[in-house]
C-alpha positions in Angstrom: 4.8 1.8 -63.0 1.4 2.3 -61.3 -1.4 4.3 -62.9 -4.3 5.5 -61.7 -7.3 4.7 -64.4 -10.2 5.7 -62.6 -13.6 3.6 -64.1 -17.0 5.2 -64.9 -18.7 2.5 -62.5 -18.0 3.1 -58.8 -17.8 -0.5 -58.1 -15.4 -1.5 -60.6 -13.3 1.5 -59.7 -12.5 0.3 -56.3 -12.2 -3.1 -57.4 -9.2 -1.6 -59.3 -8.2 0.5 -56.5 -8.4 -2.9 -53.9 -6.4 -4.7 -56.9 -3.1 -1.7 -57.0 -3.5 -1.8 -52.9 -2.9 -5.3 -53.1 0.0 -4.8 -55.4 2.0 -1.8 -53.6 1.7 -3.7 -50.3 3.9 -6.6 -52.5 6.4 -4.5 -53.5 8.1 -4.3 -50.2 7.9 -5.1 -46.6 8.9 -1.5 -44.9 5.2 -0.5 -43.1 6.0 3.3 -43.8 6.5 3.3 -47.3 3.9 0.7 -48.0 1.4 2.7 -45.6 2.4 5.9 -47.5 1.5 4.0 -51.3 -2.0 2.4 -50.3 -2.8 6.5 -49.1 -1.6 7.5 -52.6 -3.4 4.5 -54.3 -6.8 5.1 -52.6 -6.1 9.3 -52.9 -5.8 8.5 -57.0 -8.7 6.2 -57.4 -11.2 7.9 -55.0 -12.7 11.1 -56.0 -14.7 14.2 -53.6 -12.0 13.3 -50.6 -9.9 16.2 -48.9 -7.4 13.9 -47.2 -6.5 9.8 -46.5 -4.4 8.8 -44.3 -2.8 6.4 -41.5 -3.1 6.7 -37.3 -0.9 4.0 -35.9 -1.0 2.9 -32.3 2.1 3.9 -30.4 2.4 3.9 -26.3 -1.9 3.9 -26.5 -2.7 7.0 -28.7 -2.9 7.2 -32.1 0.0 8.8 -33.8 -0.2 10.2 -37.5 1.5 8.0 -40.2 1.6 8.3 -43.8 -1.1 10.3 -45.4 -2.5 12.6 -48.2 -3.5 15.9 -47.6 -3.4 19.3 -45.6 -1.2 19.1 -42.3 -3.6 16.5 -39.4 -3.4 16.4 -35.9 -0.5 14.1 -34.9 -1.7 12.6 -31.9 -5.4 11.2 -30.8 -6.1 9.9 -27.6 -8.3 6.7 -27.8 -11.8 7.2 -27.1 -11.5 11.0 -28.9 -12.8 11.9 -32.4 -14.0 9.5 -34.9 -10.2 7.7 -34.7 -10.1 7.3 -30.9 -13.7 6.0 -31.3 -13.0 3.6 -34.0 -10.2 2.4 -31.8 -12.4 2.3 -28.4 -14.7 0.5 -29.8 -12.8 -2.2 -32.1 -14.9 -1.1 -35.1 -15.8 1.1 -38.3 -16.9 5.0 -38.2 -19.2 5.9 -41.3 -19.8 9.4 -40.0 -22.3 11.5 -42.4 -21.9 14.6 -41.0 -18.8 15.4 -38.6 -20.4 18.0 -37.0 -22.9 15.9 -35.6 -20.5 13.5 -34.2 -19.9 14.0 -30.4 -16.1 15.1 -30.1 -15.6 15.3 -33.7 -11.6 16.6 -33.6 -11.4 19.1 -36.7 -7.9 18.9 -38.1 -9.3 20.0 -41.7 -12.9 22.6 -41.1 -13.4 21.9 -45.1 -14.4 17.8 -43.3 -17.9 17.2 -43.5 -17.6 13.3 -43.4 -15.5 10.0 -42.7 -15.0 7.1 -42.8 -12.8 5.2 -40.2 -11.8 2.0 -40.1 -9.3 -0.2 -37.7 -6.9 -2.3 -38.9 -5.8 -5.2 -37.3 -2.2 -7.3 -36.5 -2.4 -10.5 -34.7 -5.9 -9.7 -33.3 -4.9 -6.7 -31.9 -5.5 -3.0 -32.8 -2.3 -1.9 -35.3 -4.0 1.4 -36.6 -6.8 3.0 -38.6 -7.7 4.5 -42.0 -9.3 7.7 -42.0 -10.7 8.8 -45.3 -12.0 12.7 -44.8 -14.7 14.3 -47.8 -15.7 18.0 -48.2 -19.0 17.0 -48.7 -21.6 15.5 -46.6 -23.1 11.8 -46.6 -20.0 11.1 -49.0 -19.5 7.2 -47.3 -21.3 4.5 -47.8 -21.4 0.5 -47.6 -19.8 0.4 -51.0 -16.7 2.6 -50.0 -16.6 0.7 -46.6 -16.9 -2.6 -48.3 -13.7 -1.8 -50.5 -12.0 -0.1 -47.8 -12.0 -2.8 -45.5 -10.6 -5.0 -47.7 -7.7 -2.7 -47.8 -7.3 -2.8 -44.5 -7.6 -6.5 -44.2 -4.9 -6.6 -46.7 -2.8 -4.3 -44.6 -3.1 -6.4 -41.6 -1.9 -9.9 -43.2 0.8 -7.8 -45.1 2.1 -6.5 -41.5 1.9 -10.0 -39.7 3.9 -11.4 -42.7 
C-alpha cells in the first residue's frame, strides 16, 4: 500500500515523507502501531541514519516505544542524554557531535549525531523523536523543519 519513493531533492523528499506520516497516522487510532509506522515512514525516506524511534513519558521517565534499529536503552531519566534534555527543557536537540554533548547516553557507539524533538498532547510533554546518524553534523534546519511537522502531526493525531 505505502511505498517509499525517495526524491533526488532533499526538500521534496521530506515533503513526501511529512505527506505518508500524515497518511499512516489516518489509518488508525492505536498510538503504538501508528508510532511504530511514522518510525518506518521516516526510516524509508531518510537516508545516513542508524536508528528512529519513539520515548514516551510514563510515571516521569522516558520509556522506549516503537522504533527502527539496533536494541536502545529502555528507560531515560529526564534531564539525562539528549532525550531527558529535550524533555527538561521543553525543546529541540540538534546535536552535531554526541560526544561533545554533556551526558550523551550511548545506546548505539556507531551515533555521531541526533536530532531530538518533543512532541506534545494537550500542552503537555507526550514523548520525543530521536533520529540517530553514523555520521557527524548529519541534522540540520531542513531535517528539523520536516521533523517537527511530524511531530506536530503526532500530537493533534493523539488528542483526537
Amino acid at each position: 500500500m505505502y511505498r517509499v519513493k525517495r526524491q533526488a531533492d532533499p526538500e521534496q523528499n521530506y515533503k513526501l515523507m511529512t505527506y505518508m506520516a500524515k497518511r499512516v497516522l489516518e489509518d488508525d487510532k492505536d498510538v503504538v502501531a501508528s508510532l511504530a509506522n511514522v518510525s518506518a515512514v521516516i526510516n524509508g525516506y531518510m537516508d545516513r541514519i542508524n536508528w528512529v524511534g519513539f520515548y514516551v513519558m510514563k510515571n516521569g521517565e522516558l520509556v522506549l516505544g516503537p522504533f527502527q534499529g539496533l536494541p536502545a536503552c529502555i528507560r531515560i531519566p529526564v534531564g539525562k542524554g539528549v532525550c531527558g534534555t529535550a524533555v527538561a527543557e521543553g525543546r529541540t536537540q540538534l546535536v552535531k557531535d554526541v560526544h561533545e554533548f554533556p551526558g550523551h547516553i550511548a545506546c548505539d557507539s556507531a551515533s555521531r549525531s541526533e536530532i531530538v524533538i518533543p512532541i506534545y498532547k494537550d500542552g503537555e510533554i507526550f514523548g520525543v523523536l530521536d533520529v540517530d546518524s553514523p555520521e557527524l553534523n548529519r541534522f540540520g534546519e531542513l531535517e528539523e523543519k520536516y521533523l517537527t511537522e511530524i511531530c506536530e502531526l503526532i500530537g493533534k493525531h493523539l488528542e483526537n
